[in-house]
N, C-alpha and C positions, 0 to 999 in steps of 0.2 A: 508128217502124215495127217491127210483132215481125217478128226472123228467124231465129223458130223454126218449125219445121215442124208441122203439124198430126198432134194424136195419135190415128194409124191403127191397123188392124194392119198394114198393111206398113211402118209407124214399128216396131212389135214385134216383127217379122221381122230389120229391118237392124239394130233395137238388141243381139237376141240374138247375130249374124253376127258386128255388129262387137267384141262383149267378147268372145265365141269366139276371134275373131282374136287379139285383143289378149295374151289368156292365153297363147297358141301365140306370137304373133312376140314376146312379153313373154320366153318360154321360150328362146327361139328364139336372140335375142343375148344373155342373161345365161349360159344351163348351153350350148347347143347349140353357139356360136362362143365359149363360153368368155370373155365380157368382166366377168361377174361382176355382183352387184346393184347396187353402188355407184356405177359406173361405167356401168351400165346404166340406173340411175336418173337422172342425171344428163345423159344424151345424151339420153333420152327425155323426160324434163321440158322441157330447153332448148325440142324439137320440139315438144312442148305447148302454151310458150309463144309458139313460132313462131307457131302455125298459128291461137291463141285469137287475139292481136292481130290478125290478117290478120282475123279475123273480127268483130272491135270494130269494126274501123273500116271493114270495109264495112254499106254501106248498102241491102241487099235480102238476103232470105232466099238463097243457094247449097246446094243440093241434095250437090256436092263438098266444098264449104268445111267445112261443117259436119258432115259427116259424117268427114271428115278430123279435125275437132278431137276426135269421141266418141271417132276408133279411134285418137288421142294420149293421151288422157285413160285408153284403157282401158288400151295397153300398159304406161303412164307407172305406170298403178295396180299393174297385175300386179309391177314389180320393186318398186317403194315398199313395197308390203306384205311381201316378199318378201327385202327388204331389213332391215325393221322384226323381222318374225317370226322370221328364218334366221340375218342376219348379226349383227344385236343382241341374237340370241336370247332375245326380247322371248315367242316361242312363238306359235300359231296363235287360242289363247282370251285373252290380253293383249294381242294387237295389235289382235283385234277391238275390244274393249270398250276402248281409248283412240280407236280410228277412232270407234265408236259416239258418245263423247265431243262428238270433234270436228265430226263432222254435224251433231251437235245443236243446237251451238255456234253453227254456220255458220245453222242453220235460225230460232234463234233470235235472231239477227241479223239475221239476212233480215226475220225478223216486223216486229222492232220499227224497221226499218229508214222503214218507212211504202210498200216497194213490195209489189205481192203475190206470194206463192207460187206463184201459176197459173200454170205456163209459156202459157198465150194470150196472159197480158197482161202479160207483158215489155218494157217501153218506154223504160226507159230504162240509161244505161251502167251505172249500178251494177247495179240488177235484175238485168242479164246478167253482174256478176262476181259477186256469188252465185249465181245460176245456173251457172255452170264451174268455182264453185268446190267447191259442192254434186255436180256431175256428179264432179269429180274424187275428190272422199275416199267418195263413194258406190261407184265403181269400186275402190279401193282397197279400201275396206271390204269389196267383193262378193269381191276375192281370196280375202283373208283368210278370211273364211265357208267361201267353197269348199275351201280350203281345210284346213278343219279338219274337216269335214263329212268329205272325202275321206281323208283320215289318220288323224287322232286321233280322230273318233266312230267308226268301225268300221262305217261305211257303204260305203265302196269310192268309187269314181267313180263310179259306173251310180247305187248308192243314193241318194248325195248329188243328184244331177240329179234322180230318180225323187221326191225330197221336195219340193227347191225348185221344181221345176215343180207339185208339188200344192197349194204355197202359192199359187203364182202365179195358179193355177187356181181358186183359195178366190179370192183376189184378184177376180178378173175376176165371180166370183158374186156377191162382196160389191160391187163396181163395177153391178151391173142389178138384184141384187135387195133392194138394202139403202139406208138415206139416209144414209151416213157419206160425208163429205165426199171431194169428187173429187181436190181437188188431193192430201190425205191419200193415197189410194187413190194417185193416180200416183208418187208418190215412194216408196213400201212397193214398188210392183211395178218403178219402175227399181233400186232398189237391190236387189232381190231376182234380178232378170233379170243382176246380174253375178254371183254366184255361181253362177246356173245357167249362164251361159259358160264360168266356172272349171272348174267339175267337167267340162262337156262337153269344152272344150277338153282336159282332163287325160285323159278318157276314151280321145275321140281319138289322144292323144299317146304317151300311154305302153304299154310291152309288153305283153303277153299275160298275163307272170305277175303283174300287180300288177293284175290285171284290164281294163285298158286293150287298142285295137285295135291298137295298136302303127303306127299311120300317120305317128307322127316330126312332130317340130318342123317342117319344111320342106315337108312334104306335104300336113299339115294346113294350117300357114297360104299356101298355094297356093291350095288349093281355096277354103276362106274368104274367102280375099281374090279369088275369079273371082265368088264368089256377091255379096258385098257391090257386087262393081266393075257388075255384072251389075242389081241394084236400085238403086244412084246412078246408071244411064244412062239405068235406066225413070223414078227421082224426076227426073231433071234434065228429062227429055222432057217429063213431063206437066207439070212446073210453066211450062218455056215456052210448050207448046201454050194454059194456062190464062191468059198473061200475053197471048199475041197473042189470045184472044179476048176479052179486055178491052178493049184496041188497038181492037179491030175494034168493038165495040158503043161507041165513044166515037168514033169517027168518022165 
């Protein structure tokens, strides 16, 4: 049984929430409480792999669960890259293009793996560890982007968001007006959608004079995380409401 959720726009909504968040509470324990990348990366992966398992091995789509694992997958990304770029001092355009690498990798395994790329048809256990696993270096990789987009192009934060949301926008044209493949299309724009959380999270986060609103690690992922709790109560409603009307037409 897939359980994954079906790709809406209010799936585009909590996906942007949740990597927002993630960038900010990524931020949040590594520079804001001072625990550092390393150390940060490592408390947040464990949680990653907490939350992925609890989700292997249940057997129905959760609305919580799974959403729990994206905003793992996205914190876990934000120090990973962060850790790769900063403390390795690997830089912003080298960590990308090793992450680039590695998706590939991942994608191309996935291929020849003999399940398909479609997250619809998701069926079986492996399927779904390249799929988390792809989710995870695609978050990763979306830091990194933002990243550099934010820094070293000389875009700002507001820029870098003002671009990748035009990509994303291209994206969604070429998704109704064009016959390039869908699954293609969904994996350009999830891994696109984390560096537009990076930059926006950064946006949000940082002071006035680095262009940023200056709302703080703490405030920002507050708010994010009332919006995200606030659509996992609406996803969780309606997918019961949709389960007991099954219930009801089968008996």
């Amino acid at each position: 049984m897939n359980k994954l959720p079906q790709i809406t726009l209010a799936f585009w909504v909590m996906k942007i929430c949740a990597t927002t968040l993630g960038e900010t509470a990524g931020d949040l324990l590594s520079m804001t409480l001072n625990v550092g990348y390393a150390l940060s990366s490592v408390i947040l992966i464990s949680i990653f792999l907490a939350t992925l398992v609890t989700q292997l091995f249940s057997r129905t789509y959760s609305p919580v669960l799974y959403w729990l694992v994206i905003l793992s997958t996205s914190t876990a990304g934000t120090t990973m890259s962060d850790f790769m770029d900063r403390t390795l001092g690997l830089g912003y355009a080298s960590g990308s293009m090793i992450l680039i690498g590695i998706l590939a990798a991942i994608f191309v395994a996935w291929r020849f793996s003999g399940d398909s790329l479609n997250v619809s048809h998701v069926q079986t256990r492996r399927g779904e560890l390249f799929y988390w696993a792809a989710i995870l270096f695609s978050n990763t990789l979306g830091t990194a982007l933002g990243d550099y987009l934010a820094d070293d192009s000389g875009l700002g934060f507001a820029g870098g968001a003002l671009l990748i949301g035009s990509a994303i926008g291209l994206v969604v044209l070429a998704r109704y007006w064009t016959r390039l493949s869908g699954v293609l299309l969904f994996w350009v724009a999830f891994v696109l959608t984390r560096p537009f959380g990076a930059t926006l999270g950064d946006f949000l986060t940082k002071p006035h004079e680095k262009g940023g609103l200056d709302f703080g690690t703490v405030g920002s992922s507050l708010v994010l995380g009332g919006v995200l709790l606030v659509l996992i109560v609406a996803a969780s409603y309606y997918q019961g409401r949709g389960q007991r009307q099954v219930v009801a037409e089968l008996s």
